[in-house]
C-alpha positions in Angstrom: 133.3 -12.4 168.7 134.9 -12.9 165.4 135.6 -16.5 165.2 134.2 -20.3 166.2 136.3 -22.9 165.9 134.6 -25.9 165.5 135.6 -29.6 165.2 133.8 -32.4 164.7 134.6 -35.6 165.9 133.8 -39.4 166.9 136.2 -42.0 168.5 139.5 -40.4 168.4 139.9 -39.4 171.9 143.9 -38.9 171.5 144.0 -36.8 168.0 141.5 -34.5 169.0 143.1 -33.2 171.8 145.9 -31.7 170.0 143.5 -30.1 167.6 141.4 -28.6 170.6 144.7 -27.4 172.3 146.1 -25.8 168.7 142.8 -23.9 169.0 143.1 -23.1 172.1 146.7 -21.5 171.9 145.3 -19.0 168.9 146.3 -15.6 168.9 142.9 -14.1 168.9 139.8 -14.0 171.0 137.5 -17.4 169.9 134.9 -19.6 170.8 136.4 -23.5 170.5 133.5 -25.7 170.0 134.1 -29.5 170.1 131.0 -31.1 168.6 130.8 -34.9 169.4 129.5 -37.2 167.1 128.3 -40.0 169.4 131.6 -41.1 171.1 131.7 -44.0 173.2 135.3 -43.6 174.5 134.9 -40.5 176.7 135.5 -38.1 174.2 133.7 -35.5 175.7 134.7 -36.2 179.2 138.1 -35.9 178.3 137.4 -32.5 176.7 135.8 -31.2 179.8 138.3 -32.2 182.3 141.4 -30.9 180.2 140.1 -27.9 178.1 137.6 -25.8 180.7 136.8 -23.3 178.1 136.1 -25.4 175.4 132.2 -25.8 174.6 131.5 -29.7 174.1 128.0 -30.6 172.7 127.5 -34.1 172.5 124.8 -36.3 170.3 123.2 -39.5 171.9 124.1 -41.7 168.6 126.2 -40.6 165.4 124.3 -38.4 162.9 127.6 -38.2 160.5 130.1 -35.1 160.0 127.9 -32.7 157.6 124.7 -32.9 160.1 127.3 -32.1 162.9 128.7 -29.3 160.6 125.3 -28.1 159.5 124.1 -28.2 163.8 127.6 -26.7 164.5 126.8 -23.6 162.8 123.7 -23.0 164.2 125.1 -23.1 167.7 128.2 -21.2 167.0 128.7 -17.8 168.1 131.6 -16.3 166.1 130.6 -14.3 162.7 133.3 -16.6 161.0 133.6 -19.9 161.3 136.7 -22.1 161.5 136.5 -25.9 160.7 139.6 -28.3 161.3 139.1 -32.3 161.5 139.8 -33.9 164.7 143.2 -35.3 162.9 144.6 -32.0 162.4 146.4 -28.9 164.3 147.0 -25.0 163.7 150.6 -25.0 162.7 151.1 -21.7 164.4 149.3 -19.4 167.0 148.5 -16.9 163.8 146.0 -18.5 161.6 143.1 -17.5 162.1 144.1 -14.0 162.9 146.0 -13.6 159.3 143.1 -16.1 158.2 140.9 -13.5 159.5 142.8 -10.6 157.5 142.4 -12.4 153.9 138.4 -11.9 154.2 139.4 -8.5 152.6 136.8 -8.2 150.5 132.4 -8.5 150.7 132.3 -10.9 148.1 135.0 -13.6 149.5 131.9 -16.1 150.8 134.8 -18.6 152.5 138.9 -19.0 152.6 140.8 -22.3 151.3 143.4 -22.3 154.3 146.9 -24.0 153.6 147.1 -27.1 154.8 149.8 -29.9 154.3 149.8 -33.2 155.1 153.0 -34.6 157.0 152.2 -38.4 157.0 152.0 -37.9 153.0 154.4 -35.0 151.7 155.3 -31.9 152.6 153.5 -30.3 149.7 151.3 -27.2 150.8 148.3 -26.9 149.3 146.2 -23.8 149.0 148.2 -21.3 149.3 147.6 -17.9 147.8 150.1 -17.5 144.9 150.9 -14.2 145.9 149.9 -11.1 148.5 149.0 -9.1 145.9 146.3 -10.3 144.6 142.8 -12.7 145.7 142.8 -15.4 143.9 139.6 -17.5 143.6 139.7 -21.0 143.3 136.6 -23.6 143.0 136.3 -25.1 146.6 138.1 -25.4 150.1 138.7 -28.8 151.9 136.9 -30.3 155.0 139.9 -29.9 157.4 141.4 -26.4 156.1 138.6 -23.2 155.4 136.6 -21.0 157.1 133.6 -19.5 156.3 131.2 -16.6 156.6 128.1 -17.9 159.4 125.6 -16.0 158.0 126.2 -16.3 154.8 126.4 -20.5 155.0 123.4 -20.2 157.2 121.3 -18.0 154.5 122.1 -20.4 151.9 121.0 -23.4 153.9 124.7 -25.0 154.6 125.7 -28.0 153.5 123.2 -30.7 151.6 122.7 -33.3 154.2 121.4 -36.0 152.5 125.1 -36.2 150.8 125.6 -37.5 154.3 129.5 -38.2 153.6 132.4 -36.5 150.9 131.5 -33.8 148.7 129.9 -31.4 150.6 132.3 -28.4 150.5 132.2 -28.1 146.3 128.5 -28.4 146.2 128.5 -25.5 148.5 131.0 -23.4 146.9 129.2 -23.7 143.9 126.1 -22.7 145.6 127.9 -19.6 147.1 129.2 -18.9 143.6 125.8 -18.6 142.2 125.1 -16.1 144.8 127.7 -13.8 144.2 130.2 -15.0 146.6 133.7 -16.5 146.0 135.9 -18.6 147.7 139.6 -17.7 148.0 143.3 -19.3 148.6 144.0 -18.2 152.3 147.9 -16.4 153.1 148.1 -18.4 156.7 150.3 -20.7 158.1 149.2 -24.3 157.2 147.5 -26.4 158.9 149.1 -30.1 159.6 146.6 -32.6 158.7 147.9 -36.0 159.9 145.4 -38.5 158.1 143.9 -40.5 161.0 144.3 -44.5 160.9 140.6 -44.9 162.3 139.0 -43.1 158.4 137.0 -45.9 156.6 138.2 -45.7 153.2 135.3 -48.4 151.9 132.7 -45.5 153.3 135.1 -42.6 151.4 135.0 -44.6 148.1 131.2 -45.3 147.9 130.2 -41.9 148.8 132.8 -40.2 146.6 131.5 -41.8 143.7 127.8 -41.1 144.9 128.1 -38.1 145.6 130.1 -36.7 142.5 126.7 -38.3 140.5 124.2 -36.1 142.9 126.7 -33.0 142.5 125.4 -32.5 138.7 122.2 -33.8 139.1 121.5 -31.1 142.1 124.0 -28.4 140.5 124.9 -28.4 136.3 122.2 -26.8 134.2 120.8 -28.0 130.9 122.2 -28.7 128.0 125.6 -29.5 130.0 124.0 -32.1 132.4 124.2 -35.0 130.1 127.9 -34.8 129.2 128.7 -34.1 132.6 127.1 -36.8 134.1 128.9 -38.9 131.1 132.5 -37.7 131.6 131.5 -38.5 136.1 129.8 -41.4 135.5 133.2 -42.6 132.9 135.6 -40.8 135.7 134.4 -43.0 138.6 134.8 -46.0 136.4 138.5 -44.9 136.2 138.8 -44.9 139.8 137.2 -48.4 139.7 139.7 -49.5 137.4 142.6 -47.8 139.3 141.9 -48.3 142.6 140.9 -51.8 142.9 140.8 -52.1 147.1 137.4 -51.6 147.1 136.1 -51.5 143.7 132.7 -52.7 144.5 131.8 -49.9 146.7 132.6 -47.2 144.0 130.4 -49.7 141.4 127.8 -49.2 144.2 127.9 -45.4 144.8 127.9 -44.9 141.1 124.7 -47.0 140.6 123.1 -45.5 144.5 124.1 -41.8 142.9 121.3 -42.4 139.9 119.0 -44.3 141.9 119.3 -41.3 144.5 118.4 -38.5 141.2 115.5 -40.4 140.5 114.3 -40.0 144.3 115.0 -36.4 144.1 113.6 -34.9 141.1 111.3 -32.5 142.8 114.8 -31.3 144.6 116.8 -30.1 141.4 118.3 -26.5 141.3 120.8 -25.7 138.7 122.8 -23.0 138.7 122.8 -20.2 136.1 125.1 -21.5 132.7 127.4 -18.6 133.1 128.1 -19.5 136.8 128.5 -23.2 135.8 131.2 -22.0 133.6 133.2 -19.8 135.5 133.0 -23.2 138.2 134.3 -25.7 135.2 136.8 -22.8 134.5 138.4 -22.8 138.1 138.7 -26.2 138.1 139.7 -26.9 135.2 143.0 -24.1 135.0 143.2 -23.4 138.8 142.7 -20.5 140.7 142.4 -17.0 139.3 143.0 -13.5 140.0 139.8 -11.8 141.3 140.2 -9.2 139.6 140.5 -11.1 136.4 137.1 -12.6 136.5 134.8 -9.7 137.6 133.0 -9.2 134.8 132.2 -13.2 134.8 131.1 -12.9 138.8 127.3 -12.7 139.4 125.3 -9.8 141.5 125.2 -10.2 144.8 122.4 -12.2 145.2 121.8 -12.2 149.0 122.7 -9.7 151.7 123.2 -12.2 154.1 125.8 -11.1 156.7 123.3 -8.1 157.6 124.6 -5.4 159.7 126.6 -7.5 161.4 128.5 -8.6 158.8 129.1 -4.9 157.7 130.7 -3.9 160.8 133.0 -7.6 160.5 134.6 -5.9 157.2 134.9 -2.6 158.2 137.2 -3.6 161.4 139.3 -5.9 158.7 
């Protein structure tokens, strides 16, 4: 099998089971695999009864969505992995096959799949510029990508003690420095319909946390003290520009250094020349692969195995 789709959820009974039956109408052979973060309103009851096929694993109490993403992947079966949020739907019956199509080459780690966002615009965001080329960009979002299993699992997945926000650029970063990029997909969006039930208080303090532990886990020396500068100053502007709940950004920006100091031990930069190619990305967008070759790193891991070999050789 080719492809897991997996969605987390907690609480949101009604939304998820559009996304479950968007999975569920795919063009392709999948596993759909509904992990449930501790529901108490019959989440994975509901699931059962309606959706035969789907696999529902359910935790006792609420361990948060990158533990669930991290435990997701270790019980998924598919050598790619699909992950939409529990507010969100596959626009077409064609995504993850054409999805499945744009890992065309060894070194694409993950795809950024389009995505829009109905209640807000009708903006779609990335997109690949063009068929003709593979163009790299910095990170994918939470409710559009999919991955490479092995690979995510080789490098450790995501950093759980970041608990909330931020996972997905830590570990494109983290893929980067082994020799794997992440790309713009070429599939039909997905709809992501922002879901009344989010706790934007919990979004804002972990943001700002979680941007601080990003350099202290990931920028080298001698950039680390200007970066953490110019993150520390940027979270202030979101303070001062988002005043709802200023006092929970002023508290993940001050939890952020406390939480460096607690992890010393656990620091890992990446390579300069990797951290620079990463600033580059996000700083002028995506880029041609073929443009930046000479800036990628070596393969550092073989980590889809033989497996993985025979996955690119069928796409």
């Amino acid at each position: 099998m080719d492809a897991s789709v997996v969605i987390i959820t907690r609480n949101r009974k009604e939304e998820l089971r559009r996304a479950v039956r968007s999975a569920c109408c795919q063009a392709v052979q999948l596993e759909v695999l509904v992990i449930d973060d501790g529901s108490d309103d019959g989440t994975s009851e509901m699931v059962r009864s309606e959706f035969p096929t789907v696999r529902v694993e359910r935790s006792k109490v609420s361990r948060g969505y990158i533990f669930q993403r991290n435990r997701a992947a270790s019980l998924a079966h598919g050598k790619v992995i699909f992950s939409i949020d529990d507010d969100a739907e596959f626009s077409s019956s064609n995504v993850i096959e054409r999805t499945l199509q744009d890992f065309s080459d060894r070194r694409i780690g993950a795809v950024a799949i389009p995505y829009l966002e109905p209640l807000r615009d009708n903006q779609i965001r990335q997109a690949a510029h063009d068929a003709a080329e593979i163009w790299v960009t910095d990170r994918f979002v939470g409710t559009a990508h999919a991955l490479l299993r092995g690979l995510f699992l080789k490098l450790g997945g995501y950093r759980e003690h970041l608990l909330h926000q931020g996972e997905e650029g830590d570990y494109c970063l983290r893929m980067l420095e082994a020799g794997y990029v992440t790309c713009l997909g070429s599939a039909d969006p997905i709809y992501h319909y922002e879901s009344s039930k989010r706790s934007f208080e919990r979004m804002d303090f972990y943001g700002r946390r979680n941007d601080i532990l990003f350099a202290w886990h990931n920028v080298p020396m001698p950039y680390l003290p200007i970066h953490l500068v110019a993150t520390t100053l940027n979270g202030f502007a979101h303070v001062a520009t988002r005043a709802k709940h200023p006092f929970r950004m002023l508290s993940g920006i001050m939890n952020g250094y406390r939480d460096c100091a607690r992890r010393w031990s656990k620091r890992r930069p990446v390579r300069a020349s990797v951290y620079r190619l990463h600033r580059r990305l996000k700083k002028r967008g995506p880029l041609p692969l073929r443009a930046m070759e000479a800036d990628l790193p070596e393969l550092a891991v073989q980590a889809c195995g033989a497996e993985g070999a025979r996955f690119f050789s069928q796409i």
